[in-house]
C-alpha positions as CSV (number, residue, x, y, z in Angstrom):
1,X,81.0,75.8,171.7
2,X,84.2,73.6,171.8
3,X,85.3,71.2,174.4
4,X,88.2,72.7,176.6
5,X,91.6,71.6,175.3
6,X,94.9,71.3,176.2
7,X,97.7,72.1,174.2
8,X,101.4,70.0,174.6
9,X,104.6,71.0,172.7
10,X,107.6,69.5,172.9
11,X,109.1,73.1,172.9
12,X,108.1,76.7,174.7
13,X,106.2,78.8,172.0
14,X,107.7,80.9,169.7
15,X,106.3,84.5,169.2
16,X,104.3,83.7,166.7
17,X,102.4,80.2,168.1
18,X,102.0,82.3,171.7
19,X,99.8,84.3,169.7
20,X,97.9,81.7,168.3
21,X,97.2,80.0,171.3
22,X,95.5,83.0,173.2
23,X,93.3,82.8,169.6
24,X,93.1,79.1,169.8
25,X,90.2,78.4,172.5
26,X,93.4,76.2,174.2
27,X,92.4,76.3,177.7
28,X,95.7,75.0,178.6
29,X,99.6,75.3,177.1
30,X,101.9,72.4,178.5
31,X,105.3,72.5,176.9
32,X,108.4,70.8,177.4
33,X,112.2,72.5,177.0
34,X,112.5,76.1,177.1
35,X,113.7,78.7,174.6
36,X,117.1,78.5,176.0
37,X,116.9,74.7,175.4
38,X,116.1,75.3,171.8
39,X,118.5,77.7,171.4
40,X,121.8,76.0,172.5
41,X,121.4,74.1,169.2
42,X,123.6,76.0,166.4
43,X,121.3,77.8,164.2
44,X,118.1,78.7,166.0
45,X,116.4,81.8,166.7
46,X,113.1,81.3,169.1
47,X,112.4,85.2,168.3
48,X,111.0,87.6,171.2
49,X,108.5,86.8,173.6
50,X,107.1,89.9,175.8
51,X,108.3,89.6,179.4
52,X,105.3,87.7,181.6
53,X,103.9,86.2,178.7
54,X,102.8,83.4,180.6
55,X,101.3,85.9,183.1
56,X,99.6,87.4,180.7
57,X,98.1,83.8,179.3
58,X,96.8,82.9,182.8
59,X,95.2,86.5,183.0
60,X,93.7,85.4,179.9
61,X,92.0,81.9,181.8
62,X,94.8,79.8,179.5
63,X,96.7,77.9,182.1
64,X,100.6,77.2,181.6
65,X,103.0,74.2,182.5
66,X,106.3,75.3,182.2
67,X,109.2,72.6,181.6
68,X,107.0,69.5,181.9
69,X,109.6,67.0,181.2
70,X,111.9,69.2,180.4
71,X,115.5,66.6,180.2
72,X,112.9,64.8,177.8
73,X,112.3,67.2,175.5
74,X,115.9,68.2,175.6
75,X,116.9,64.6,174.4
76,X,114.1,65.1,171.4
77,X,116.1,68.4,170.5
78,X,119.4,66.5,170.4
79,X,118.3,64.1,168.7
80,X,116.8,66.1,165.8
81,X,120.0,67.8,165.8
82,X,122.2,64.3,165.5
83,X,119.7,63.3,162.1
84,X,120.1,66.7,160.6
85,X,117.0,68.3,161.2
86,X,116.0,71.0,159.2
87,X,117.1,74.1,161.3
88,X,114.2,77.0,160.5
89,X,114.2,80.7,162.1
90,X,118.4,80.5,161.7
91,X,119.8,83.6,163.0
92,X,120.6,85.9,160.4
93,X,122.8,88.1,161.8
94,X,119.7,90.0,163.5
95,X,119.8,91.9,166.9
């Protein structure tokens, strides 16, 4: 009985929030820089998303907006990084 909403993330999903959209009611995911963007800065592991996940949202009646922005949200990620943001998910050796 909710009002359609849209969800907008500075970043693509990780594993974990994907799966918490397509529980969410979120009619719509819009995100800024990619898992590759997040993961040029020293210390951070995105984890595994299934191949045509966004596929699969759409299938699903969630729509996706890939990159919206994307040199924007890149800045926000160097930035965090220049203050010393807290770096969670840091690869432990893994894979």
């Amino acid at each position: 009985g909710l009002a359609p909403h849209t969800l907008v993330s500075s970043a693509q999903p990780c594993q974990m929030c994907a799966g918490a959209v397509l529980w969410s009611g979120v009619v719509e995911l819009a995100f800024s820089a990619t898992k590759g963007d997040v993961e040029r800065l020293p210390g951070f592991d995105e984890g595994l998303l299934a191949r045509g996940w966004q596929r699969r949202m759409r299938r699903r009646g969630i729509a996706v907006v890939p990159a919206l922005l994307r040199q924007e949200g890149r800045a926000v990620l160097d930035l965090y990084r220049k203050k010393g943001g807290l770096i969670y998910g840091a690869r432990r050796g893994r894979d």
